[in-house]
C-alpha positions in Angstrom: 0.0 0.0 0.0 1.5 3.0 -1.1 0.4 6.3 1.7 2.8 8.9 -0.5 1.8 10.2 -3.1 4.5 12.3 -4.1 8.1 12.8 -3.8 10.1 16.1 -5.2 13.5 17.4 -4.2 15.6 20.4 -5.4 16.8 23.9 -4.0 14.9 26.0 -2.1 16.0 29.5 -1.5 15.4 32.6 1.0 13.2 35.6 -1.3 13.7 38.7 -0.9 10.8 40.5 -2.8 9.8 44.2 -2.6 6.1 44.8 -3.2 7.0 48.1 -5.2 7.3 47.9 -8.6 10.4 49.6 -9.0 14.2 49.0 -9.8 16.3 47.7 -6.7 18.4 50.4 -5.9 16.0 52.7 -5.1 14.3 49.5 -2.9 15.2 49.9 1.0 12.6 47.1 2.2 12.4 43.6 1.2 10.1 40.9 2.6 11.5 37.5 3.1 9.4 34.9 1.6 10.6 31.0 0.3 10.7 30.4 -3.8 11.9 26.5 -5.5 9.7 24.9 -8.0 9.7 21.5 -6.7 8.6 23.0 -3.0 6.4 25.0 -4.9 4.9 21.9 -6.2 4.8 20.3 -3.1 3.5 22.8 -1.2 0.5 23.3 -4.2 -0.1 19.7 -3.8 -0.2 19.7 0.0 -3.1 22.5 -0.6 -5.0 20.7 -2.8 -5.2 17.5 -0.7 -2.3 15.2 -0.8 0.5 13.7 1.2 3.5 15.5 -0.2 7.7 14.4 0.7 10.3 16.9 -0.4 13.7 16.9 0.1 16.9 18.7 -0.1 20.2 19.8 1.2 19.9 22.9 3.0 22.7 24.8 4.7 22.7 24.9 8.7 21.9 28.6 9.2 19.3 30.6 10.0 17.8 30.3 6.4 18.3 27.1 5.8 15.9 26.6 9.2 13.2 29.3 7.8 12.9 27.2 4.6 12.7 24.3 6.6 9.9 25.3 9.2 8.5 27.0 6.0 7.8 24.3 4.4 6.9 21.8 6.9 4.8 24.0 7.7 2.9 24.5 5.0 1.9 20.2 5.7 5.0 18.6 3.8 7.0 15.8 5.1 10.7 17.3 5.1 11.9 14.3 7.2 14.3 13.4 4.7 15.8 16.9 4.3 19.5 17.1 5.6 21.6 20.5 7.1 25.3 21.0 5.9 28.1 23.3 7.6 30.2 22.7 4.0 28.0 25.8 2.4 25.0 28.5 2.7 21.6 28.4 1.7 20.9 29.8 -1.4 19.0 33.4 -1.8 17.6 35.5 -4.6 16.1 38.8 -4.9 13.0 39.8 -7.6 12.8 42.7 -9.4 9.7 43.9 -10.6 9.9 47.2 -13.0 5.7 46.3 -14.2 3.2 43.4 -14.0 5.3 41.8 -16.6 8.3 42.8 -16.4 10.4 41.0 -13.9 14.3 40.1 -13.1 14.9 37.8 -10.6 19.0 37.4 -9.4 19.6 34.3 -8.3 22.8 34.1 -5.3 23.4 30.3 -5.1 26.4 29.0 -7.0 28.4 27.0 -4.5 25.1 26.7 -2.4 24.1 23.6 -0.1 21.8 22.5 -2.2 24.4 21.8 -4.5 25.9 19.8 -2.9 22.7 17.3 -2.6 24.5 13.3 -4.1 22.9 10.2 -5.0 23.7 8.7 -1.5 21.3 11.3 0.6 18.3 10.3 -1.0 15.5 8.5 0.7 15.2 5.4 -1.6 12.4 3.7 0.7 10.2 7.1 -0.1 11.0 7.4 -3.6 9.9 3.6 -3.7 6.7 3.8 -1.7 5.8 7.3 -3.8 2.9 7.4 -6.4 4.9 10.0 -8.6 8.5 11.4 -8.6 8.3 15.0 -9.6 11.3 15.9 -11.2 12.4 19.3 -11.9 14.5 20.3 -15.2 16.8 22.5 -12.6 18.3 20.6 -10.2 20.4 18.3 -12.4 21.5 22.0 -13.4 22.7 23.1 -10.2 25.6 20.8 -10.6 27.1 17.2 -11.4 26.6 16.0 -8.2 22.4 16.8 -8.8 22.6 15.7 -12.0 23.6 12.2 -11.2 20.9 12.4 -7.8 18.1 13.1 -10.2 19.6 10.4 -12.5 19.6 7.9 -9.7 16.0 8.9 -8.5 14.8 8.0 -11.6 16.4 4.5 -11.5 15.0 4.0 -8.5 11.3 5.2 -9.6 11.5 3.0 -12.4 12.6 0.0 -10.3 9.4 0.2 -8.1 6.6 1.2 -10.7 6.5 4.8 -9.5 5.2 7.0 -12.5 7.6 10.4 -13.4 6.5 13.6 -13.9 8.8 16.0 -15.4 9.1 19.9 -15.8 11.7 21.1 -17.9 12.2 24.3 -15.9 14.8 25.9 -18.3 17.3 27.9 -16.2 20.0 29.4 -18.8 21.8 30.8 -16.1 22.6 27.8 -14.7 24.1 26.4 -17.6 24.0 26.0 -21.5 21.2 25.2 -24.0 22.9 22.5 -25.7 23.8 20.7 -21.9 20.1 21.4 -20.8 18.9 20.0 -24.4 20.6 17.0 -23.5 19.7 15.8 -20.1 16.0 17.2 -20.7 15.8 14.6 -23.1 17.8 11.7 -21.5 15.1 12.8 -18.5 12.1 13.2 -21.1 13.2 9.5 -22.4 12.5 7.8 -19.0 9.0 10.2 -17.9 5.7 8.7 -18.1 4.0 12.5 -18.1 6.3 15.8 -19.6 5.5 19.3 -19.0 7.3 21.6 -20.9 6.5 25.4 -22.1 6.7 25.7 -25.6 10.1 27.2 -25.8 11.3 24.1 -23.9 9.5 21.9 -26.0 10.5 23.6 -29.0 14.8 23.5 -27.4 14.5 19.8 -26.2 13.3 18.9 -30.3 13.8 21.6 -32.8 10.2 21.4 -33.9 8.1 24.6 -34.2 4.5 23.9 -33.9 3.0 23.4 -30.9 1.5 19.8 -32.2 4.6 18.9 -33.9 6.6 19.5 -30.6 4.3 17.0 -28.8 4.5 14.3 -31.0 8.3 14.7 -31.2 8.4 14.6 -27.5 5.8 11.3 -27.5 8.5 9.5 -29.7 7.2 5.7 -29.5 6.7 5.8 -26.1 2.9 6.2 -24.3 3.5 9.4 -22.2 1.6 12.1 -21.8 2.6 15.5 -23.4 0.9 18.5 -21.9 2.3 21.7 -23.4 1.9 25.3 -21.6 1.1 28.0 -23.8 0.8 30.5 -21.1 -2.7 33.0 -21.5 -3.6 30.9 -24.3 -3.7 27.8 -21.9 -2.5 24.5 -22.5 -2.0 22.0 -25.4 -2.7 18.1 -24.5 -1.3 15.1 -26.3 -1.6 11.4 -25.8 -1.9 8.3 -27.7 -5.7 8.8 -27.7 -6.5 12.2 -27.0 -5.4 15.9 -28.8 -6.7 19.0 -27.7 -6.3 22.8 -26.2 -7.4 23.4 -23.4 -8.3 27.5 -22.9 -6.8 29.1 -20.0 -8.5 31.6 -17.8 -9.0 35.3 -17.9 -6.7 36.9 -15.6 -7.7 40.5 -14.6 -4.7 41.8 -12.7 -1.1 40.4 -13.2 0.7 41.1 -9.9 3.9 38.2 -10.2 4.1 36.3 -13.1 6.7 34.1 -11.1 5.3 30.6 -9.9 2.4 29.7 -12.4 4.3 26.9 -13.8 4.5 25.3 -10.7 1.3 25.8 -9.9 0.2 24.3 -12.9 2.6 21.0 -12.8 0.3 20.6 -9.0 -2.7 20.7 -10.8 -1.6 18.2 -13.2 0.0 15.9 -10.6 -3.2 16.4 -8.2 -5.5 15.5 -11.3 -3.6 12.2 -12.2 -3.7 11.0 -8.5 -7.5 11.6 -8.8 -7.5 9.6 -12.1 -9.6 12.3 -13.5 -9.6 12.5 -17.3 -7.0 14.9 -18.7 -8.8 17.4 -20.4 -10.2 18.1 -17.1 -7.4 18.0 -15.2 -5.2 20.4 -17.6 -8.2 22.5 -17.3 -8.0 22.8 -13.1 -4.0 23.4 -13.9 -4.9 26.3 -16.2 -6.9 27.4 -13.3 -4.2 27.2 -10.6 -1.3 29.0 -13.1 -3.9 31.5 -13.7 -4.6 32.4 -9.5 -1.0 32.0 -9.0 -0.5 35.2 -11.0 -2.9 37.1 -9.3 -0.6 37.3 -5.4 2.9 38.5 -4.5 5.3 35.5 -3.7 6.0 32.2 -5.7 3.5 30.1 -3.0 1.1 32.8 -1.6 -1.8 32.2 -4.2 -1.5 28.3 -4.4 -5.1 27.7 -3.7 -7.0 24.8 -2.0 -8.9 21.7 -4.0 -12.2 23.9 -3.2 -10.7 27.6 -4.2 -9.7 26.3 -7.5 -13.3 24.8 -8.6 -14.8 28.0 -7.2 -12.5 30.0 -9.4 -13.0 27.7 -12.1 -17.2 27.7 -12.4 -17.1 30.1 -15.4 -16.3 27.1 -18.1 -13.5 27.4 -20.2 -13.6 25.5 -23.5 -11.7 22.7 -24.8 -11.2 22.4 -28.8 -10.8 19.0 -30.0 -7.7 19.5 -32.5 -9.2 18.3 -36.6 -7.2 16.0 -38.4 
């Protein structure tokens, strides 16, 4: 019987983000909030109703702790994250000069998180989970995480444990061609592949949004669910093609953080075994409330904010062949 239903791991970071919209040096207060996609993820799937593991290597200061009580606060298991005195915890700062126009600098080369090898995981978790969430930028952060996330994946596959993977593209962290190449070695091995068109488009040269999908299917059965930002989402499977609308968003206040929110819905909609049209629908949802609320985790909403948000319908166009 498996009682997890989800294990992530990557960096987390301390964020400093001013709630003016103006350039930083002219910023003299910053409040201190938590951004990482995969506790993003986990913390949007704690939300909507499920049991929720992530791990990671954070440094044994006084942000390292915050992120820790942060998160395990926010209902995740964080038993199986691990303090180092060998480096810091990672920070970054946003910039926000208008609703969609933001910089973010990131301060975690070297960081504990980095650190983070095959031989700290929890293999008896990763076993017992449903789904292994694996983000796109911790094999990025550097060969020591790129061989962790490797190994995950070995073990996932060993124990029928289906993959779920966001291709997160960081190019600060390190080169297109590298990331085109361990995106797919990680794409080759996921049961379910998230990527925003630009990703999709990086990881296999296509153009169009269909031809990107079925490039990414190869001759495997995975599910390819493409975000396409306002315009929603594009949906590909062995059986079923469509796009899926996204929802009207009246204010954009950080358009930081809808991407994770959207990989929750998708996650929390497979666990329910919902069809997918309906389940990329709720993630459209979530991306779009996300956007609406400072921070990278503030406005991840709850199973019964989402369908509230969600009662005017969206549409869903079957794709003609």
């Amino acid at each position: 019987m498996r009682n997890l239903d989800v294990f992530t791991f990557g960096e987390t970071m301390v964020l400093f983000q001013p709630e003016q919209m103006m350039p930083l040096e002219y910023v003299h207060q910053f409040p201190k909030r938590i951004g990482g996609a995969e506790s993003n993820v986990a913390i949007g799937l704690t939300k909507l109703g499920h049991s929720v593991m992530w791990f990671s290597k954070l440094g044994n200061d006084s942000f390292g702790r915050y992120i820790h009580k942060y998160v395990r606060g926010e209902g995740v298991d964080t038993s199986s994250c691990l303090f180092t005195d060998k480096a810091q915890t990672g920070i970054l700062f946003k910039e926000q000069l208008s609703p969609e126009d933001m910089n973010v600098y990131y301060y975690r080369k070297g960081s504990a998180a980095s650190l983070m090898k095959p031989e700290d995981l929890d293999v008896t978790s990763i076993a017992q989970a449903k789904i292994l969430h694996i983000s796109g930028i911790t094999p990025a952060l550097s060969e020591t995480c790129y061989v962790t996330v490797i190994k995950a994946i070995e073990i996932a596959k060993q124990n029928g444990t289906k993959i779920v993977f966001d291709p997160n593209l960081r190019l600060k962290l390190w080169s297109s061609e590298k990331a085109k190449r361990v995106f797919n070695e990680i794409a080759a091995s996921a049961d379910v592949i998230l990527p925003g068109l630009d990703e999709g488009q990086l990881m296999t040269g296509k153009i169009e949004v269909e031809e990107v999908a079925e490039a990414l299917m190869g001759d495997g059965n995975k599910t390819i669910i493409i975000k396409l930002g306002s315009k929603g989402a594009y949906l590909h499977t062995k059986n079923e093609k469509a796009y899926i609308d996204g929802f009207t968003v009246k204010q954009i206040v950080d358009p930081v953080g809808a991407g994770d929110g959207f990989a929750a819905g998708i996650i929390s909609g497979i666990l329910r075994e919902e069809p997918l049209h309906k389940v990329v629908r709720r993630a459209n949802a979530i991306g779009a409330m996300v956007i609406g609320v400072y921070g990278d985790v503030e406005g991840l909403p709850t199973y019964e904010a989402v369908e509230r948000f969600m009662k005017p319908a969206g549409n869903i166009r079957d794709v003609k062949r």
